[in-house]
C-alpha positions in Angstrom: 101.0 -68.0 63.8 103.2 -65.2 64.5 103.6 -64.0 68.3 104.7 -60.4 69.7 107.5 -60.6 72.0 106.2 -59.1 75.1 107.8 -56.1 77.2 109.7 -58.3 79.3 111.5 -60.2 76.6 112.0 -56.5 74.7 113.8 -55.6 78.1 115.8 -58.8 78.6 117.0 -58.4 75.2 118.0 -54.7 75.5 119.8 -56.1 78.7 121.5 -58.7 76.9 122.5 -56.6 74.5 124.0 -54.2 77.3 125.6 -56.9 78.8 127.4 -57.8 75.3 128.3 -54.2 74.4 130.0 -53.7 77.9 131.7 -57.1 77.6 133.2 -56.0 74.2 134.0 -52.5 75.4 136.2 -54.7 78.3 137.7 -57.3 75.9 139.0 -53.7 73.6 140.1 -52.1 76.8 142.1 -55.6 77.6 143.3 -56.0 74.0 144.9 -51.9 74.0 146.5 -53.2 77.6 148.5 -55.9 75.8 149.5 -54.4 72.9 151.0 -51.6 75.6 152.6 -54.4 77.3 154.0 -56.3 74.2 155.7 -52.8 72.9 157.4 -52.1 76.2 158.3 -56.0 76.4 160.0 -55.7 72.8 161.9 -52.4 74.0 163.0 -53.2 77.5 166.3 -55.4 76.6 167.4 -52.2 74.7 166.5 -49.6 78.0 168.3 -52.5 80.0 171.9 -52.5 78.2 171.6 -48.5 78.5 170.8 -48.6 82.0 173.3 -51.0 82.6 176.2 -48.8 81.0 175.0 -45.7 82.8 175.5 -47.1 86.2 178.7 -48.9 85.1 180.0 -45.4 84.1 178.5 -43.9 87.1 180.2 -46.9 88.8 183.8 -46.4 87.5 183.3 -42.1 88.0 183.0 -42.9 91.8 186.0 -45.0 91.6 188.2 -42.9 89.7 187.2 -40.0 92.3 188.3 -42.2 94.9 191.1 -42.6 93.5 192.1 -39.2 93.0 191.2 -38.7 96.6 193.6 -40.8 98.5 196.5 -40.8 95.7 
């Protein structure tokens, strides 16, 4: 015998199916967030050693001014 679901368990199931769509919509949002992260991660020893050099130049400039100064 073949029953008709009633309007309540149509509505339950177009909640459910809310529930899912927004659940995946978050677990996409999540998934763009870490691939942002993992290309930043893969880049940042690079930006490091650059930054690094820059202040060591910046660094040895204020020195070498200082030097000039007082000799």
């Amino acid at each position: 015998m073949a029953t008709t679901p009633s309007l309540q368990d149509t509505l339950d199931l177009r909640e459910q199916i809310a529930r899912i769509d927004k659940t995946q919509a978050d677990i996409q949002k999540t998934q763009a967030d870490l691939a942002k992260v993992k290309l930043e991660v893969k880049y940042y020893p690079g930006v490091l050693v650059f930054q690094g050099a820059a202040a060591l130049a910046a660094i040895l400039a204020a020195a070498a001014a200082i030097v000039k100064i007082f000799a």
